[in-house]
N, C-alpha and C positions, 0 to 999 in steps of 0.2 A: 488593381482594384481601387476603387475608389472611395476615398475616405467620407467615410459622413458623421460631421460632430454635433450632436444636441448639447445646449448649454442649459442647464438649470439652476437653480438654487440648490444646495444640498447643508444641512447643517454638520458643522466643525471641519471643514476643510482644510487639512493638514497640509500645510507651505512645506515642501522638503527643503533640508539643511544638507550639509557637507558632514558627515559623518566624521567623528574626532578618532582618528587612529588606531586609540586602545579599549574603543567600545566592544564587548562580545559579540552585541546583535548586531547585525546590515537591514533590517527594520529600521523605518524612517522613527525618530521620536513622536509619539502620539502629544503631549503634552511639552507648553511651549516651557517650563518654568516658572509661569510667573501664574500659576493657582492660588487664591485662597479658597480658607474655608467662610462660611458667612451665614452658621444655624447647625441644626440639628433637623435629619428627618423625623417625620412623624411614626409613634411605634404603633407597631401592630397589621392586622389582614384583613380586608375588608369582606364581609359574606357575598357567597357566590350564587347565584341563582341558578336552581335546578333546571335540568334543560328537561323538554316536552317529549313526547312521544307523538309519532302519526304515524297509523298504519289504514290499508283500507286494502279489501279484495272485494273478487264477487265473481260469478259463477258466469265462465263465458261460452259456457253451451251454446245460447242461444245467440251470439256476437261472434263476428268474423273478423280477422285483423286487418284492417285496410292499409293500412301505414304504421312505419314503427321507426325511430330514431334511439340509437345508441349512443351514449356520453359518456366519458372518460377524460376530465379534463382539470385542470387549474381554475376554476373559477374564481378570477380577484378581485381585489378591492372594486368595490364600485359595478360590478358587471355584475349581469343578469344571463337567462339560458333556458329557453323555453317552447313552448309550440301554440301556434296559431289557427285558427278552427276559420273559415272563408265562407260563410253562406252564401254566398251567389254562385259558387261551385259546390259546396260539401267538400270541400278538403283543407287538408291544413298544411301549414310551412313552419321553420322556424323563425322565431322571434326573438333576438337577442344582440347587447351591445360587444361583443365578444368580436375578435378581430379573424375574419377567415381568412384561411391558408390559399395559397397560390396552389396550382394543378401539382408541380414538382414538390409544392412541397408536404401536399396530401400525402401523396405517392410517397415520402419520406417516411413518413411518418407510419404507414401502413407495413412498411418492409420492414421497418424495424419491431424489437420484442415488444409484446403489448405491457408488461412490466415498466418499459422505459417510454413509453409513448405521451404522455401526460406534461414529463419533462421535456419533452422534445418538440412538440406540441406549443407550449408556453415559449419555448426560445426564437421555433418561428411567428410566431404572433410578433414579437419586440422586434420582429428584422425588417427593413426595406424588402419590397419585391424582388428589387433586385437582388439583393444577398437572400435571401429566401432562395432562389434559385442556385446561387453558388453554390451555399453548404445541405442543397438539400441534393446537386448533381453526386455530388463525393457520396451521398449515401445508395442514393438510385444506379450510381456506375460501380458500385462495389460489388463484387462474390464473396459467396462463404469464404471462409470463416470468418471476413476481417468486416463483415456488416455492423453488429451488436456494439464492438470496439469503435467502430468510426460513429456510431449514432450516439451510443455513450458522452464522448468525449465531446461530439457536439452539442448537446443535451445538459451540458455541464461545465460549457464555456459562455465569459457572458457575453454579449450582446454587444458590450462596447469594445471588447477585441474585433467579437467578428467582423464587427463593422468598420475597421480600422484600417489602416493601411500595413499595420503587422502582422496582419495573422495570412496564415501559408494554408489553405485545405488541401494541398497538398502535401504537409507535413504531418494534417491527419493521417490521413492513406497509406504514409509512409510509416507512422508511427505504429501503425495496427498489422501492416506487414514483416515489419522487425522483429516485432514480439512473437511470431509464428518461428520464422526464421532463425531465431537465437532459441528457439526451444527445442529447434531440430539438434543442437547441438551440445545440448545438457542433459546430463544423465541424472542428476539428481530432479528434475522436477518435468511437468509433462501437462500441457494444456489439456484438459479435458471439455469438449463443446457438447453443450446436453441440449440437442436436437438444432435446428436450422431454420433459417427462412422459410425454408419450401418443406419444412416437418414439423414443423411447429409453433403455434402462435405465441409463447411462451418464451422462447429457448434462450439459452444465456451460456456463457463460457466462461471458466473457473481455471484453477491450476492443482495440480495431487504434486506432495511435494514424499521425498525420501528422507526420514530422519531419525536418529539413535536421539530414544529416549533417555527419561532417569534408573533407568534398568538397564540398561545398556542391551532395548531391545530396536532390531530395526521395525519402523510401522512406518505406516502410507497415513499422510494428511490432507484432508481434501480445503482448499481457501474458502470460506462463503464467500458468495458471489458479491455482494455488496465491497465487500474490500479488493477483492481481484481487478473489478475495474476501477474503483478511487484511487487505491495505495501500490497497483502494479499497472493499469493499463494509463491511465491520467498523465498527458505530457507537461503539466505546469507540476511546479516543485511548491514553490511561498508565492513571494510576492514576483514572481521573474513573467515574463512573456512568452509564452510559447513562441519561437521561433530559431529561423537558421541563423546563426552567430557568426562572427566574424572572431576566430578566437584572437588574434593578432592585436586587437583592436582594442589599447584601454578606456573602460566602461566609463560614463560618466555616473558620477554619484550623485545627479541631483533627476534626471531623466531616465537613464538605463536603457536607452533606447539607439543609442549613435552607432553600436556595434551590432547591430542588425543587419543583414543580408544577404542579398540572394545566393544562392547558392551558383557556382561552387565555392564562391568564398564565404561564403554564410553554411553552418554543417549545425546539426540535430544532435543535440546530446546524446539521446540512447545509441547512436551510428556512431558518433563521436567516440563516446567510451570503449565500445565494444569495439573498433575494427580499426585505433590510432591509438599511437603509443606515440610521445615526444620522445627525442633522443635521449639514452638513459634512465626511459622508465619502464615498466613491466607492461604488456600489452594485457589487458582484462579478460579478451577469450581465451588467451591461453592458460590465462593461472585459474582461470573456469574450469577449462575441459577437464582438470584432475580433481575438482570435487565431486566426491563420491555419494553426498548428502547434504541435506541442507543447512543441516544443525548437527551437528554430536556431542553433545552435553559430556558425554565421556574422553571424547580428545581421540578417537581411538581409529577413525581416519579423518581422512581428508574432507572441508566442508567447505561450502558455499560462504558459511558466515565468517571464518578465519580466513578463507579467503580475499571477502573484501574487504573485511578489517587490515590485511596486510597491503592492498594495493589501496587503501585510502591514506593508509603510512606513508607508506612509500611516494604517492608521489604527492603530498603535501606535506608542508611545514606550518608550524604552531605560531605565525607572525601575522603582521600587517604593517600594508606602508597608507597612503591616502587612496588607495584605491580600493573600493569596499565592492566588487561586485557581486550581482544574483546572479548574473548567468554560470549555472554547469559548466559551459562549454571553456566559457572565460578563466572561472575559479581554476579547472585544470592548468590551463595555458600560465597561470600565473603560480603555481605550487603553490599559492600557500594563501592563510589564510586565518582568523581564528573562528572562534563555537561558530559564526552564522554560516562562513561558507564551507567549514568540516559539516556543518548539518546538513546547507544545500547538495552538496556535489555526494556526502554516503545516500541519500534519496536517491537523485536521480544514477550511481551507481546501483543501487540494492534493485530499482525500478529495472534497469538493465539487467541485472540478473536474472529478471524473473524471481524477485522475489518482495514482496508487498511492506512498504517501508515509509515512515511518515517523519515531520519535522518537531519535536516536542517542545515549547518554549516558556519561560519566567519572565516577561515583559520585567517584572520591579526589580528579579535579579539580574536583568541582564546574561542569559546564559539561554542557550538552548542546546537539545540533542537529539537521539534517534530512539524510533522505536520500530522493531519489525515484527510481521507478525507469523507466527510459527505454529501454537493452538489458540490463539491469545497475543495481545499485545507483549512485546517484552522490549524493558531498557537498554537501550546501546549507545555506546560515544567510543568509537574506533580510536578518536586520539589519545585518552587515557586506560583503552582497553578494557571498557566499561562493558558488562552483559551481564543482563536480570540482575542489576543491585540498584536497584532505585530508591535506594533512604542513601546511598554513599554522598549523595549531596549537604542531606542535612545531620548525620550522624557521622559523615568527612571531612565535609567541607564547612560544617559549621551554618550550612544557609540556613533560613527563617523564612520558608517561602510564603508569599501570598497565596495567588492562585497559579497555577500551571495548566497547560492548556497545549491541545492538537490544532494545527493549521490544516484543513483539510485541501483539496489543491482549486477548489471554488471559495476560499475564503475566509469559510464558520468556523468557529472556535469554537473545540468541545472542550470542558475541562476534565483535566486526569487527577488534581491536585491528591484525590485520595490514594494514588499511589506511590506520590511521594513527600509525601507529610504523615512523622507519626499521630499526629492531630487534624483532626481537623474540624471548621463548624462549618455551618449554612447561614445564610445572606439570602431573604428573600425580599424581592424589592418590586410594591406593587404600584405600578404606575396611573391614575386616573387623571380624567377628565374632570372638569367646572363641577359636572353635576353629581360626581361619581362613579362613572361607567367606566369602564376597562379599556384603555388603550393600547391598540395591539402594534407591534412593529418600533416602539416605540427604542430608541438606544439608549443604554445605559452604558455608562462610561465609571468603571470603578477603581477610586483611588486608593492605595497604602500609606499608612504613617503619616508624620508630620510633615514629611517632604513633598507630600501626594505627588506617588510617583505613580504612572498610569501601569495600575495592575492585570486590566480583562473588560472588552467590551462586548458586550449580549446583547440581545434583543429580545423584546416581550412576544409573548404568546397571545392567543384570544382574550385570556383572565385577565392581560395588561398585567406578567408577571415575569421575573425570570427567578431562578433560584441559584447562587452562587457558592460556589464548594472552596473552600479557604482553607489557607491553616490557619495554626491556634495560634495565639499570642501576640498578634496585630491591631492597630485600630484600622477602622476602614471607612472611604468616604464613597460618595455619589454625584452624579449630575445624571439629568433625566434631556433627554434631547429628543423633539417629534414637531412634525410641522404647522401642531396646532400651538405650541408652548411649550416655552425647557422650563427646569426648576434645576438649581434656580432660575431667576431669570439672563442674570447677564453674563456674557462669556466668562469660563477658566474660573468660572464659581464653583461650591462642591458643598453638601450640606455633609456633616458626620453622622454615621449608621450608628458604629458600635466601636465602642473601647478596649482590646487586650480579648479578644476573643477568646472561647476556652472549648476545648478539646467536647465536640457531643454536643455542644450549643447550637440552639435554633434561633435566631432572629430574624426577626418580618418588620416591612417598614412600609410607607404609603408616601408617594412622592406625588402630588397630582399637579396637574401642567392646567393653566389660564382658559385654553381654548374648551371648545364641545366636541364631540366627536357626530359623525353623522349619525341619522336615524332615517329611518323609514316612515314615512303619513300615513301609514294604511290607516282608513275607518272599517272596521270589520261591519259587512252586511250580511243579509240575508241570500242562500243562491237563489236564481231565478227556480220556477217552478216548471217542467217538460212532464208533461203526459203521455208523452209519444215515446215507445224506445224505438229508438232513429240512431242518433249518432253518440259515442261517447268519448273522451279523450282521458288518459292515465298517464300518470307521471310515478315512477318509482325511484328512488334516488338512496344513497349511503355516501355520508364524508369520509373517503379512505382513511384520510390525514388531516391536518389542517399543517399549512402550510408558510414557515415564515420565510418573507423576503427581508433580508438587511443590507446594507451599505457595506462593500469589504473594507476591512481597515487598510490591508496593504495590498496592492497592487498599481505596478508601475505604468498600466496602461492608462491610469487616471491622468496621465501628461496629454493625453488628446483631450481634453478638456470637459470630459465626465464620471464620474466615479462609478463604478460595478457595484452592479449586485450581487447576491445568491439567494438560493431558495430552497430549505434545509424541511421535507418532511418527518413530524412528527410523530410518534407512536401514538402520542394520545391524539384520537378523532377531534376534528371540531364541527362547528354548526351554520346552517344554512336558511334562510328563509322560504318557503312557500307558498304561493299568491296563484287566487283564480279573479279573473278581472273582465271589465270590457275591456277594448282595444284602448277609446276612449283615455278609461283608468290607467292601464298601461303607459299610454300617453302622459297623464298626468306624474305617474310613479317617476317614470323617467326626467322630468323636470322638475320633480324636487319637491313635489306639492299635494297635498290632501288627496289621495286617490282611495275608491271603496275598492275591496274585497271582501272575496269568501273564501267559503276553502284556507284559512289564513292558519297555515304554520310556524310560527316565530321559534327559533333558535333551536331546532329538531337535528340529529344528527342522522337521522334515517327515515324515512316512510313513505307513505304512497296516497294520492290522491284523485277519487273519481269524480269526473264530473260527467252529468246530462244533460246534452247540450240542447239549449232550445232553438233552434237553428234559424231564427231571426235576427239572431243580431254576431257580430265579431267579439270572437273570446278568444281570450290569451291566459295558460297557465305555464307560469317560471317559477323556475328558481333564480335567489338574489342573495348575493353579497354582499348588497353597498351597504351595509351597517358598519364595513369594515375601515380601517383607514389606509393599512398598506399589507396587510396581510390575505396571500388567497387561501382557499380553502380545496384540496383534491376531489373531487364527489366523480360518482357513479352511477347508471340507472339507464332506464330508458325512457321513452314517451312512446304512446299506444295511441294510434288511433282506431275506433271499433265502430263499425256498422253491423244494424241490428240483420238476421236472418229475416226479417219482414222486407227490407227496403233491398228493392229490385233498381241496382246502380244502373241498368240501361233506361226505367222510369226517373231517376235521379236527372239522367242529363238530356231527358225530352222532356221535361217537367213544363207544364205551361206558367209563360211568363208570370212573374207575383212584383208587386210594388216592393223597391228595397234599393236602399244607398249605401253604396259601398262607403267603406273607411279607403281615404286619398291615398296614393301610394306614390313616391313614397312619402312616409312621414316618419320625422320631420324631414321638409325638403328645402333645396336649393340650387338654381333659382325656378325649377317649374314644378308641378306632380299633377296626376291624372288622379279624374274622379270618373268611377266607374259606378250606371247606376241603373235599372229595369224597371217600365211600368208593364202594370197587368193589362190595358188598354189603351187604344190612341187616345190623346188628348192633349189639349194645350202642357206644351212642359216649360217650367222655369229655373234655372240652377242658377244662384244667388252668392256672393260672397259677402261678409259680411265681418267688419273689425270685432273687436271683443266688448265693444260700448253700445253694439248694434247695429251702428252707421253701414248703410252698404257702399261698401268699394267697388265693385264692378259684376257686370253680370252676365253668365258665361254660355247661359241656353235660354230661350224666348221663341218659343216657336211650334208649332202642331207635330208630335213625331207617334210614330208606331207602337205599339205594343212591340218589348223584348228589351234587350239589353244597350244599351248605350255609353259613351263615353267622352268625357269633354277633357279639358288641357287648361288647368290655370297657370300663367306664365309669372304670379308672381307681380301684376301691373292692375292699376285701379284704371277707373272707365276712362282716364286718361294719356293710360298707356304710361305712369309713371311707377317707376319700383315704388314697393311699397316696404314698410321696415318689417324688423325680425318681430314673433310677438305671434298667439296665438290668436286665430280667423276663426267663422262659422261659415259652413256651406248649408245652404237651405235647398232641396228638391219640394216644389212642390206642382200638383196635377189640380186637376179639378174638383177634385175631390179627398186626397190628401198631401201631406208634405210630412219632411222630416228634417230633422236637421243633427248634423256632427261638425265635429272642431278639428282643426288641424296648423301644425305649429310651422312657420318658417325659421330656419335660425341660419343667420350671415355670418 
């Protein structure tokens, strides 16, 4: 496959080091050492503006459905998604800057659960055609059961693996096949698939697990589905590479990448663990097949969880030399390791069990461990035979944690801190813009103590907010990082929040950054006025989620020379624009400049908009995001298009010719577009171009023609046959008795 690398700007771009021996974590250092501080943030919350309400219906007795579009999508920063109304035909299209899927990878998309499509959706959009088709064949050449699982995992890997020269879509396949296969063989737990491709537009697959409770009774537990795929089907662990490993082969600590390969000398951790044992160590399926459950809180048989807590013993030791690897497969091959690779390799063992297991981490302490889930998250660290005591840190070992936080296997940081700090406060930190406005996507970077050691990096929400869950008895600092402006302003600066924090404390702070954030020029107008019920067009829409994208902190595939993303939806809905326009407007919307609407919805999380069309002229009604700056928003709905029970569609298209110039297609174009245009009677016709000063550039019809429909070709060249530059043109139609005229943008 072939590699393809986009270089961009990204802000704080972490250089990897050589990791010093006797560090816990195998996480590269976030901060270089050399931070001060230089201020104090500003206190307090800025007031939040209540969002609108739009609804509208009406009684469609008398309207027939002519056309109808269904959405379900990420709509992000900057994009729009709407439908276009054609008077020279009566019909309409869509209109939007959104990036369409290739044939293979429509068809991806549609086979997979309609729960997971949005996501999956979004990641083919970021891909080349060509990889587009790669990871969208693995899904199209798949059978039940292993669809849901390979769409998933690709739905949830970013963009710049797939696009990379490491990533295996064949290690997909393989990876969703295993997990079937190793279930056949365990008695304590048992994949349960609630409906199918071909039964279900819905359907998803989970696991029911066998476990002795705190009664010492046996009960069946069922996984929600959201953790079955992240915490047990997901082949990436932290920051490692999904890929075949060379176990043989030591890891370098600045790339992580040189022990990569093909198979057969390159092997998959969950195959790895499960079906190799080194000489002298326990093999895993076997000391499997005698767990009788998955948990026994009473000791009282054999389980799944003492079970890998004993083969994570056994074949690791509690050291390190200068070789710090990510990969599972490696970690194995080398016994030993400390907190990062005991956390890496119980993951991707527990994930091999079939059983859903995560990496827990304390950036300031330096320490992480496991958490698996049973009814509920619960603490585990095999190498000190740690399970559900999560204060043993701070009421053991004496820590004073900051924050603590989950590494999900796309990157986001959730924080746990409140289960293990007997204290703890809240850190909210609202990030704005010059004028005030909310910046969304923005990164916050939060530091501890005098040493500002980097303690938890977030990202803002639509409010340009995050809220950080801490313990008590800390000071805590910040740096605000986003493309319009950091604050401070210069590198490894960091203003102070709060001093000695206390147990039940709430503090809020306001960091705003130099730049503006976008806006939108609508001039709200009046609609035009339709007498006639003819044609109508409806738009209905809901933001499931709103939707943040952030920069991963760690992930080794940033060595191809651009950093990952994720895209973490959240509970609370966010807000969408809605615009009825000319095409014209449209036109101007899209170029950044004073355009009229009606129908104007601003920051609505749900409703519905009718228009009546007056069918002389090109209308366009979307929805828009670009108020945003990097964050999308999930929405829903449809678009209707309705002709009235008067209007007889075979009178529609023998209609006799009427006077009417189309809008250019395409627009904007490059280097030619067609202008499609009908007179009601013969007569001298003349199609005119013309710059934006007035001056005419060339002219494209002159000549006696028929009544009906017509079409000419401007190539983009003045009457001299010279290009002409990028920049917004007037086309004039005029007859003998009238003319008209529209604009149309070229952009090189």
């Amino acid at each position: 496959m072939k590699r393809i690398i986009v270089f961009f700007a990204l802000v704080a771009i972490v250089v990897p080091v050589l990791l010093a021996a006797d560090r816990g974590l195998t996480t590269r250092p976030l901060l270089n050492g050399n931070e001060r501080v230089v201020g104090a943030a500003l206190r307090g919350e800025p007031a939040h503006k209540e969002r609108q309400e739009s609804t509208t219906s009406f009684d469609r007795d008398e309207w027939n459905l002519s056309d109808s579009l269904e959405f379900d999508f990420y709509l992000g920063a900057d994009q729009n998604y709407g439908m276009k109304f054609w008077p020279n035909t009566n019909e309409v299209s869509v209109v939007s800057n959104l990036e369409e899927l290739g044939e293979a990878a429509q068809q991806a998309v549609e086979r997979s659960p309609r729960w997971l499509r949005p996501a999956l959706r979004n990641v083919f959009c970021n891909l080349s055609p060509l990889n587009q088709d790669v990871w969208a064949a693995i899904i199209n050449e798949a059978d039940d059961p292993y669809i849901d699982e390979i769409a998933f995992c690709v739905a949830h890997t970013s963009t710049v693996y797939l696009q990379s020269d490491y990533a295996y879509p064949q290690l997909f396949v393989e990876n969703a096949e295993l997990i079937y296969e190793i279930d056949q063989d365990l008695s304590y737990v048992e994949i349960v698939d609630h409906g199918s491709s071909a039964t279900d537009d819905d359907y998803y697959s989970t696991t029911s697990y066998i476990k002795i409770d705190e009664s010492g009774n046996q009960v069946t537990v069922e996984v929600p589905r959201d953790v079955y795929y992240w915490y047990l089907v997901h082949p990436k662990i932290t920051d490692d590479i999904p890929a075949y490993i060379d176990p043989a082969l030591a890891e370098s600590n600045t790339t992580h990448i040189n022990n990569i390969a093909d198979p057969p000398d390159g092997v998959f951790w969950r195959d790895f663990f499960y079906n190799h044992a080194d000489e002298g160590y326990p093999l895993l399926s076997e000391q499997l097949a005698n767990a009788q459950v998955m948990w026994a809180r009473d000791g009282s048989v054999t389980d799944a969880l003492g079970t890998l807590q004993n083969w994570v013993n056994a074949v690791m030791e509690f050291t390190s030399d200068s070789e710090r690897p990510h990969q599972p497969v490696r970690i194995y091959r080398k016994h030993y390791g400390r907190c990062g690779e005991h956390a890496d390799i119980t993951t991707a063992a527990a994930r091999t069990a079939l059983m859903p297991c995560t990496g827990i981490l304390s950036m300031s302490s330096d320490h992480t461990w496991n958490e698996f889930w049973e009814d509920g998250w619960v603490q585990w660290e095999p190498v000190n035979g740690y399970i559900n005591t999560p204060l043993v840190y701070e009421n053991g070992w004496g820590k004073v944690f900051g924050s603590v936080f989950e590494i999900r296997s796309d990157g986001f940081l959730t924080s746990v801190t409140d289960r293990y700090s007997e204290g703890q406060a809240s850190i909210t930190v609202n990030v704005l813009d010059a004028n005030g406005n909310p910046v969304d996507g923005a990164r916050i970077i939060l530091a501890i103590n005098s040493s500002l050691t980097a303690d938890m990096v977030a990202f803002t929400d639509e409010n340009g907010q995050h809220e950080f869950i801490v313990g008590e008895g800390n000071t805590y600092y910040a740096r605000v990082e986003t493309s319009i402006g950091t604050n401070p302003e210069a590198g490894g600066e960091y203003l102070l929040l709060q001093e000695d924090t206390v147990d039940g404390g709430e503090y809020a702070f306001q960091m705003p950054v130099a730049g503006t954030m976008p806006v939108n020029m609508n001039v709200d107008s009046n609609p035009p006025e339709d007498a006639i019920d003819d044609y109508r067009m409806m738009i209905s829409f809901e933001t499931v989620s709103q939707v943040i994208k952030g920069i991963v902190t760690w992930d080794d595939i940033d060595e191809v020379g651009e950093r990952p993303v994720f895209y973490k939806e959240l509970e609370d809905r966010g807000v969408v624009n809605c615009f009825t326009a000319t095409s014209d407007n449209y036109l101007f919307y899209e170029m950044g400049i004073n355009f009229e609407a009606f129908h104007s919805h601003t920051g609505v999380a749900d409703g519905s908009t009718l228009f009546e069309i007056p069918a002389s002229n090109y209308w366009c009604m979307f929805l828009d995001n670009k108020f945003r700056l990097n964050n999308s928003q999930c929405v829903a709905g449809y678009m209707n298009y309705y002709l009235h029970e008067s209007v007889d569609t075979e009178d529609v298209e023998d209609a006799a010719p009427v006077f009417r110039l189309a809008q250019n297609h395409p627009n904007p174009f490059n280097p030619e577009t067609d202008i499609a245009f009908s007179i009601a009677d013969a007569s001298p016709v003349k199609l005119e171009v013309f710059n934006i000063r007035g001056q005419k550039v060339c002219t494209l019809v002159d000549e006696n023609m028929d009544a009906g429909i017509h079409r000419a070709t401007w190539k983009g060249q003045d009457t001299d046959g010279r290009a002409v530059g990028s920049g917004v043109y007037l086309y004039k139609l005029s007859t003998s008795n009238r003319s008209e005229v529209k604009k149309m943008l070229m952009l090189k």
